[in-house]
N, C-alpha and C positions, 0 to 999 in steps of 0.2 A: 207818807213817810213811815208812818208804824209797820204799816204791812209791808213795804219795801226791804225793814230789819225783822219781816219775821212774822209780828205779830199778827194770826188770823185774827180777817174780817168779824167773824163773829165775837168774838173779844173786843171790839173797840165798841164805844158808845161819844154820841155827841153831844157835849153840854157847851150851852151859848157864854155861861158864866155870869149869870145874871146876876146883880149887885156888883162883881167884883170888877172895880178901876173903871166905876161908871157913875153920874148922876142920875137922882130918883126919874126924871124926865127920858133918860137913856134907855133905865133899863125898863120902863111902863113900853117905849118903843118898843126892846125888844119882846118884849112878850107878846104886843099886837100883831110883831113878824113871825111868831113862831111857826105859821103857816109853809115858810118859805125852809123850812129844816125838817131832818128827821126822817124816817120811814114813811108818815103817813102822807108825807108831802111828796113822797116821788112816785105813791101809786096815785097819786089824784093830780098832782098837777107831773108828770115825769119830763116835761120838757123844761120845768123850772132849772137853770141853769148853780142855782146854790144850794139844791136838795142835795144831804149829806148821805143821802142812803145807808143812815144808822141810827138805831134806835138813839131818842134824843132823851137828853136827862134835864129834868129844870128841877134848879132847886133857888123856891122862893122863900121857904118856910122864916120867917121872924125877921127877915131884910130888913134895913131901915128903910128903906124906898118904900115898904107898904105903911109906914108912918105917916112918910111924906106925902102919900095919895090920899090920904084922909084930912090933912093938915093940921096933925099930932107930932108930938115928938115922943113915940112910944115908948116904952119898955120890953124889950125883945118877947118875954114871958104875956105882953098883953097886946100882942099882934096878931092871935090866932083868929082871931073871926076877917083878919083881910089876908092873913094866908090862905084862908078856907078861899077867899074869895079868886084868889089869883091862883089859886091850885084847882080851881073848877074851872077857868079859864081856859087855863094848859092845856087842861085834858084832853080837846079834842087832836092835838098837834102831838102833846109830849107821849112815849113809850114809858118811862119811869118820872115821880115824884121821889125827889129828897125831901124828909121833913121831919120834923122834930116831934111832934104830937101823933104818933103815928095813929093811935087807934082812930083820933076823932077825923083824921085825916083821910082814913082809908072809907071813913063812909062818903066824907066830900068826895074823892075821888070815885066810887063805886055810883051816887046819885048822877055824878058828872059824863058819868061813862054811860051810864042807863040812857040819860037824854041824848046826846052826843053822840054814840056809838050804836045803841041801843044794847051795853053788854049787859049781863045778867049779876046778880052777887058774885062779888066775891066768895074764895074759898076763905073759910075759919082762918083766923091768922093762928098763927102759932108763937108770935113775937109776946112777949110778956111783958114787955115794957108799958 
């Protein structure tokens, strides 16, 4: 529909919407499907009939669901080490991470992408936050 009104392909991105108008059990699914979305699922699997052939975005960072997988009722500010966990997860499927703790974030993601991908460091961030 977007690129119908217009919008180029390359401007669009897919996000599954993980936490949002779902329970903690939904959305741990979706993260186990993330296989089945996104860019890296339609060069490895391309006959997968729900690959989005666009880069995918998950953002899990301080969800309550990662509370709930621990069997806590966290504090959004003390959910970084099962975000770490569920953003190491992603990585092999997701093209972008959303997340709130970026620095400590972007080394889970860089670890995650070394074993998974085998990518190399990341570039210097520039972000100052």
């Amino acid at each position: 529909a977007a690129q119908a009104a217009g919008v180029p392909k390359w401007d669009l991105i897919g996000d599954p919407g993980i936490g949002f108008a779902k329970t903690a059990p939904q959305s741990l699914a979706l993260l186990r499907s993330l296989h089945r979305f996104g860019l890296s699922s339609a060069s490895a699997a391309a006959a997968a009939s729900d690959a989005l052939n666009y880069p995918l975005l998950v953002g899990v960072s301080r969800k309550s669901f990662l509370g709930a997988a621990v069997g806590e009722k966290l504090p959004p500010q003390e959910r970084a080490w099962a975000t770490a966990a569920a953003c190491a997860a992603s990585v092999p499927h997701a093209d972008i991470l959303r997340v709130h703790d970026v620095s400590q974030m972007r080394h889970v993601a860089a670890v995650a992408d070394a074993i998974h991908r085998g990518g190399g460091a990341p570039p210097a961030s520039t972000d100052n936050r």
